[in-house]
MARZAMI-451758 format. One line per 10 residues: number of its first residue (from 0); for each residue x, y, z of C-alpha. Coordinates in steps of 0.5 Angstrom, whole numbers, padded with zeros to 4 digits. Layout:
NUM = X/Y/Z  ...
END
This chain:
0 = -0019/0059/0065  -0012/0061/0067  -0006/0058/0064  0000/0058/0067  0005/0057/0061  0011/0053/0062  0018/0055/0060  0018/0053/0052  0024/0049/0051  0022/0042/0053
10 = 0027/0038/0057  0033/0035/0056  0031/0027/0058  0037/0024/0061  0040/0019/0056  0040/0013/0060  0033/0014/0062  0032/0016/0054  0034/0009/0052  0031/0005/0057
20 = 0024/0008/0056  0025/0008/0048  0027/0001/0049  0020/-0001/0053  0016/0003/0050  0018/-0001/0043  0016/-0007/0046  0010/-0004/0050  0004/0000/0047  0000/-0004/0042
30 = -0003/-0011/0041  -0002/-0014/0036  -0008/-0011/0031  -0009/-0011/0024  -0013/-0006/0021  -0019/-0011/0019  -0020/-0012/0027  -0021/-0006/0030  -0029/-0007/0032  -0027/-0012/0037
40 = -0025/-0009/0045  -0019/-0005/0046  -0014/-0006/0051  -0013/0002/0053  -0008/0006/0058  -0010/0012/0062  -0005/0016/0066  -0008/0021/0071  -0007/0023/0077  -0014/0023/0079
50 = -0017/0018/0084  -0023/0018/0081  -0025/0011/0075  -0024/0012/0069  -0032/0014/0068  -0031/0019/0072  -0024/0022/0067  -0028/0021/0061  -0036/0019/0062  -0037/0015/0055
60 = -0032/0010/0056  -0037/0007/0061  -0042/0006/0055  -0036/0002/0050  -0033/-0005/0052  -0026/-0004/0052  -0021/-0006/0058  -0018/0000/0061  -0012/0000/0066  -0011/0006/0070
70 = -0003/0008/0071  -0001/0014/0074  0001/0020/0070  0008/0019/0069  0012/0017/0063  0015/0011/0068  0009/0008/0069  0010/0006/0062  0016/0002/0064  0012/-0004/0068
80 = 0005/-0002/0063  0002/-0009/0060  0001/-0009/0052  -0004/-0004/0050  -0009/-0001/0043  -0008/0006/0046  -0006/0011/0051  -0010/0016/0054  -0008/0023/0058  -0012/0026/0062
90 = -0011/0033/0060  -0016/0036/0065  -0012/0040/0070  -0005/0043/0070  -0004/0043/0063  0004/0046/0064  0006/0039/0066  0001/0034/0062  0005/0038/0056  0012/0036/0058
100 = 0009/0029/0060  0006/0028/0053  0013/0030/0050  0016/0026/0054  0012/0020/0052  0012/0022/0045  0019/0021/0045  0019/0014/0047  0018/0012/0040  0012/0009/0042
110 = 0008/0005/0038  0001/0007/0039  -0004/0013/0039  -0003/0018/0044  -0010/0021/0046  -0010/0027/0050  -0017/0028/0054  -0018/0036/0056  -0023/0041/0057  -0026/0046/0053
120 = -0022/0051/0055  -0015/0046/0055  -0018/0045/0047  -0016/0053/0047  -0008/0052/0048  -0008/0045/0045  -0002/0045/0041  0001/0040/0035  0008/0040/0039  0004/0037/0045
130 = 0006/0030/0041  -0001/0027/0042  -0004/0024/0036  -0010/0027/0038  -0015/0031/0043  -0022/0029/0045  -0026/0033/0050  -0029/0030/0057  -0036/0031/0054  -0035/0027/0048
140 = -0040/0022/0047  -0038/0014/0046  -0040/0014/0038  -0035/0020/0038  -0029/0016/0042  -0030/0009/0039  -0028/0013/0032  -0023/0017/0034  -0020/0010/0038  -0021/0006/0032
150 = -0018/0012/0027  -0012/0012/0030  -0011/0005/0032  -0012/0003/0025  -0007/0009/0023  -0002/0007/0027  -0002/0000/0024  -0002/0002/0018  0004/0006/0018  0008/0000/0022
160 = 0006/-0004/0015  0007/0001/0011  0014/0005/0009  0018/0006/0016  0023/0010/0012  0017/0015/0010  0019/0019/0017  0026/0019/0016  0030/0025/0014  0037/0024/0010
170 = 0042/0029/0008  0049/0031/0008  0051/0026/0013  0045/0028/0017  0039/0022/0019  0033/0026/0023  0027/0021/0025  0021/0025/0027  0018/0018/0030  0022/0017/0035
180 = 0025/0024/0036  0033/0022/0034  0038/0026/0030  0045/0022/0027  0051/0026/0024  0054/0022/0021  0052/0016/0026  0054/0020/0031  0047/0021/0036  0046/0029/0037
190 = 0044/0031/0044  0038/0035/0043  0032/0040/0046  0026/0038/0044  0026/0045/0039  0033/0044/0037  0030/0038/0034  0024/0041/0031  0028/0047/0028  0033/0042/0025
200 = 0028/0037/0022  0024/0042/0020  0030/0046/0016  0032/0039/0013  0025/0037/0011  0026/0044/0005  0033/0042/0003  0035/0050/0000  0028/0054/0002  0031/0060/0005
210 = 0026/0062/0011  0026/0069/0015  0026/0068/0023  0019/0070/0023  0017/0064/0019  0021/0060/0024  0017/0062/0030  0011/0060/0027  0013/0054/0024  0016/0052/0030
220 = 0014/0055/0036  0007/0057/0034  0003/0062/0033  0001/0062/0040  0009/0064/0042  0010/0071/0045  0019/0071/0044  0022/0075/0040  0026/0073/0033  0033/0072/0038
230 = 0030/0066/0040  0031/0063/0033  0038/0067/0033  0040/0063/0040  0037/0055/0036  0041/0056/0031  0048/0058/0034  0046/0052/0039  0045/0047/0033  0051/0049/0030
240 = 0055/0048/0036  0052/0041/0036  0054/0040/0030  0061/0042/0030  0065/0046/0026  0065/0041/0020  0058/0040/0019  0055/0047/0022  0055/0050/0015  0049/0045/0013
250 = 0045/0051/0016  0047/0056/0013  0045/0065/0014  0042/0068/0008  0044/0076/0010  0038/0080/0012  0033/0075/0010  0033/0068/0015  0036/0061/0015  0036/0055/0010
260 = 0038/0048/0011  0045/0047/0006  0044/0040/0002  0050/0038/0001  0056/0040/0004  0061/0042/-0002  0055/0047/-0004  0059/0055/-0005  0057/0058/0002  0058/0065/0000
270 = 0051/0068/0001  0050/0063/0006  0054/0060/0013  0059/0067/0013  0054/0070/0018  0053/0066/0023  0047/0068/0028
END
């Protein structure tokens, strides 16, 4: 199966267009469910492009009782879609533009499991910056998908119960939430490409570990990425500019090894920021 790789920075969404699919997509993508009644009928959404019925995108929903409404394979179609349990993309074709769409959608700060459905040969190059919460093939049976369903309803609704601030990053200044893709610097919101908010949050994530630009590439990019360690050089000036002259030394360099997140500010930059990338 051919695979026609997309340029590996994400789009930048428009923040207009951001706040409103943010602001929908809080309100829109679950029911409400408790982690008890996941044995009852699921209302779930399938974006796809294809003309064919569900049954025909993934066969074992014909054996299963739940409510399937089929939108088409855009992150707009969120905007006017009704209250669901999940969302299914149909993964099956294209699969340059279904990762663009399931980042988009990720980016939302939806609140309810992101299934991606693909085929064998799509399973291959499925990677986790995709931003779907899980991957099924076509060829799974109803027991399989019933389990996955039910997993994933039942983690989502146990972390919107639980602790929110478990999935926010804060030092120096600096709030990086991973659940709704938004990094603040001192409550001023940083405008960021997909991989400069992976690369910062990752960073913030190992206040002081110092990491080689190999490591970042394989952490962040994945090992599947073919760039060369410029690529985290180019990332890292960016974030820096982004952050602006006050706060750049929160990502310092260490000389001949790599990059770490300085955790505060007041710490002695000497083996750190003086070499920028």
């Amino acid at each position: 199966m051919k695979y026609c790789r997309a340029c590996n920075e994400a789009t930048v969404i428009h923040h207009g267009l951001f706040a409103y699919l943010h602001t929908v997509a809080q309100g829109l993508p679950r029911t409400n469910r408790s982690t008890e009644d996941l044995s009852i009928m699921s209302h779930l959404l399938l974006l796809t492009k294809s003309t064919q019925s569900s049954v025909e995108v993934l066969p074992a929903l014909a054996l299963l009782p739940h409510h399937v409404k089929i939108l088409p394979a855009e992150a707009s179609a969120l905007l006017d879609a009704p209250p669901c349990d999940a969302v299914l993309v149909d993964g099956r074709h294209d699969l340059a533009q279904v990762r663009s769409l399931t980042r988009v959608i990720r980016t939302t700060g939806i609140e309810c499991p992101l299934i991606l459905i693909l085929t064998e040969g799509g399973l291959a190059v499925a990677a986790s910056d995709w931003g779907m919460d899980d991957v099924i093939l076509t060829t799974a049976g109803p027991a399989e998908l019933e389990a996955r369903l039910r997993l994933g309803i039942g983690r989502i609704a146990a972390s919107l119960n639980g602790d929110t601030e478990s999935n926010v990053i804060s030092s120096s200044g600096l709030m990086v939430d991973d659940t709704t893709y938004t990094a603040k610097l001192e409550n001023r919101t940083l405008d960021l490409t997909f991989k400069e908010f992976e690369l910062l949050k990752f960073l913030a994530q190992h206040p002081g570990r110092v990491f080689t630009r190999q490591q970042l590439l394989q952490e962040v990019w994945g090992y599947d990425y073919f760039g060369g360690t410029r690529t985290v050089d180019v990332h890292v000036r960016r974030l820096r500019a982004k952050l602006g002259t006050d706060n750049e030394t929160l990502i310092g360099t260490v000389r001949n090894v790599g990059y770490r997140f300085v955790a505060t500010k007041s710490e002695p930059a000497r083996d750190t920021a003086d070499v920028k990338a």
